[in-house]
N, C-alpha and C positions, 0 to 999 in steps of 0.2 A: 598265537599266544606265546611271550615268552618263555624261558625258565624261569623258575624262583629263585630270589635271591641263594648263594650259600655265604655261609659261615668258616672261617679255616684258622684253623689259632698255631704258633709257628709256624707262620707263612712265610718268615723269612729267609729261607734256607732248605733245602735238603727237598723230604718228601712235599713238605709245608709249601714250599714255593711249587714243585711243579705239579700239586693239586690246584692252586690258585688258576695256574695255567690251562692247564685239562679243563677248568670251570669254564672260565674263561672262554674258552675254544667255543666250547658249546653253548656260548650264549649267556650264562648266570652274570649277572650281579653280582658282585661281592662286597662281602665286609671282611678285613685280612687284622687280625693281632697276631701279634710276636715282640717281644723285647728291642729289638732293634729298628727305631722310626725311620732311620735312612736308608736300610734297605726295603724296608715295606713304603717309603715315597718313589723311590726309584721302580720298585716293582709297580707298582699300583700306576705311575705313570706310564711304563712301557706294553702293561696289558690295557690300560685305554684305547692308547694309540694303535695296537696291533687287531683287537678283537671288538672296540667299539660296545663297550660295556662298563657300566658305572661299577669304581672302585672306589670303595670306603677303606677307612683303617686306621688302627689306633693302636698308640704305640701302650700294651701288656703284660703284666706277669701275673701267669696264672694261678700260681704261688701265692698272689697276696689279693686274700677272699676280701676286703675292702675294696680293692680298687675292682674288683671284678664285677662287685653289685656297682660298685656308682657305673661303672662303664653301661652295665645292664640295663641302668636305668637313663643314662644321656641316648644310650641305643636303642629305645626302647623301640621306636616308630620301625626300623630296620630291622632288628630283632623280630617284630612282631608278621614283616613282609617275608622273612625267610624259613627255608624249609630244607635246609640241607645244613647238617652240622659235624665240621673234620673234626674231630677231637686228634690232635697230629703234636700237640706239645710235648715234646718227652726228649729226656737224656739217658745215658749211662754214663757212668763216673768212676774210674777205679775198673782195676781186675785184682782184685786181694783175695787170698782166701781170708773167709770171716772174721777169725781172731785177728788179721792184721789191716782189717778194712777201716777206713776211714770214717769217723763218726758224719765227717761233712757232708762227705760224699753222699753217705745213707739218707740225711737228711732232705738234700739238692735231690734225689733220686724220689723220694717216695712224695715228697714235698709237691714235685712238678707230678708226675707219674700218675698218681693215684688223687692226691688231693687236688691237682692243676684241674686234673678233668672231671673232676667231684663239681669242683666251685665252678665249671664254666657250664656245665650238664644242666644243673637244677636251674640256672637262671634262663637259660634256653628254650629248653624242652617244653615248658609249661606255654610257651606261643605255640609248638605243635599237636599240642594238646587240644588247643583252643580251637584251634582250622584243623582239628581233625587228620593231620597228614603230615607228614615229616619224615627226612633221615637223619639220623645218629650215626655216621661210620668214624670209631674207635679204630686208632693207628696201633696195633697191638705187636706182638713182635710170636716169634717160635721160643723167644724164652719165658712167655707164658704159658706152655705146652711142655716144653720139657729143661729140667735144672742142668745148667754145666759147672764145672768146676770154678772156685773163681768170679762167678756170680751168682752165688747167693741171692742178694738184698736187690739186685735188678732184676733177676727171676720174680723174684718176692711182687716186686712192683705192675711186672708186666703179666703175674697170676692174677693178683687184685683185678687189672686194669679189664682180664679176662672176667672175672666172677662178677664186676658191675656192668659189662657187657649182657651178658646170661640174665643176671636180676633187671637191670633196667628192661631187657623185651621181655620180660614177665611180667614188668609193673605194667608195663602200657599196653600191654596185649589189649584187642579190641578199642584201642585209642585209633587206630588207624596209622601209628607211628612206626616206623621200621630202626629197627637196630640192628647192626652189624659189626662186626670187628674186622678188618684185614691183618694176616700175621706173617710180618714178610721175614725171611731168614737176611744173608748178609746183602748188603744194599750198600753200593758204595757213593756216600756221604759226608758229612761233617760229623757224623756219628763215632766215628773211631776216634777223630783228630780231638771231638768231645771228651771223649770215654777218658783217654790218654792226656789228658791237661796240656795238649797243642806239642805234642810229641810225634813229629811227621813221621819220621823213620819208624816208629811201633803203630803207627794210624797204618799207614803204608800196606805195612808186612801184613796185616789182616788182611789182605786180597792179594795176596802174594803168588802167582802161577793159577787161578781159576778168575772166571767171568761172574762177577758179582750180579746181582739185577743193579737198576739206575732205580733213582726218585721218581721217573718218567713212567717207570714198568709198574711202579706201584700206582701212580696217580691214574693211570687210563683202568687200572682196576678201580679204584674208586669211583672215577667218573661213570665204570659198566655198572657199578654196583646202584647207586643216586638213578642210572636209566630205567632201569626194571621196572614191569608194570606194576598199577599197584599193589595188586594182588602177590606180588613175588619178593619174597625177603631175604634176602642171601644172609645168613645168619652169622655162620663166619666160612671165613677164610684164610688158607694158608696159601703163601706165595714162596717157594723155595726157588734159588738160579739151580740150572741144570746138575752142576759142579757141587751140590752140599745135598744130605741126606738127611742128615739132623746139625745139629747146634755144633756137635762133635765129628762129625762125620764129611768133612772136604776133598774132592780131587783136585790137588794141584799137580797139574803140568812142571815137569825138571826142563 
């Protein structure tokens, strides 16, 4: 018997694509959203042809709660075959301290962050309700654990993103539904080049003399996470590279 469909929302890039992959690997079906149609056509073509598994996918912003119900309900048949859901959309924006942060920014951050995986959650979750069985793994980060300087308002986002984690495997305890968070420390990605409004040389310097984790290190935890029997819930998890201690706390090699 196969796997069940998953679910992976920025699939275009970064963790988002090489969870698609990891799925993939092992056989899942997918349905892939992310902002970007041309690299989720491109992707979705090269994981057919490599892994022999039906890819869906529609181009989304999980920002904008209209288009996430209608997509809900054209996906309804798909939606309802699947049992595995990345909640993986998320940015950082800005390193300001507060008085000089960016009103946009904050917006762009909690917008995607918190309310992206609000609006795609509730329309989901309720098919693994219905079949009794399901994953939720929430892409969290160690700055929902602990505040740095500087980031405030993405702290703020990826605390929430923590505390709907926690409440969501509260609400569905006894649904047979599993929730989980993975909280990965520095991960080198699109995420800096993000953060930095396409500023190589300060994207760069954030992995400057240490070995970050890859998108790869995080997805094969995902994918261990979705294998677990079903009796076993990995609740959360923290994933730090060797080189960082906390948020604050980096070895970099001179």
């Amino acid at each position: 018997m196969s796997p069940a469909r998953a679910i992976v929302t920025g699939a275009s890039s970064g963790i988002g694509l090489a969870c698609a992959e990891a799925l993939a690997k092992s056989g899942r079906p997918l349905l892939l959203a992310a902002r970007r149609r041309d690299r989720l056509e491109e992707l979705a073509g090269r994981l057919r042809s490599e892994h022999d598994v039906d890819v869906a996918f529609d181009e989304l912003d999980v920002r904008d709660r209209p288009a996430v119900d209608a997509w809900a309900e054209a996906r309804a048949d798909l939606l309802a075959e699947s049992r595995v859901l990345v909640n993986n959309a998320g940015l950082a924006r800005g390193l300001d301290a507060l008085p000089a942060g960016s009103v946009d920014d904050w917006d762009e951050m909690l917008d995607t962050n918190v309310k992206g995986l609000l609006n795609v959650t509730r329309r989901v979750v309720p098919h693994f309700v219905t079949a009794g069985a399901g994953d939720v793994v929430n892409i969290g980060s160690v700055a929902g654990r602990w505040v740095y300087p500087k980031g405030a308002v993405y702290c703020a986002s990826k605390h929430a993103e923590r505390a709907i984690n926690e409440g969501l495997r509260l609400d569905l305890n006894g649904t047979g539904v599993r929730v989980a968070t993975v909280d990965p420390g520095m991960v080198e990605t699109e995420f800096s080049l993000v953060r930095f409004h396409g500023d190589d040389a300060k994207a760069d310097s954030v992995y400057d003399g240490m070995t970050p984790l890859s998108a790869e290190d995080v997805a094969a935890t995902v994918a261990w996470i979705v294998d677990r029997p079903a009796h076993v819930n990995v609740a959360e998890l923290v994933l730090l590279p060797t080189d960082q201690a906390s948020p604050t706390v980096v070895h970099r090699r001179k």
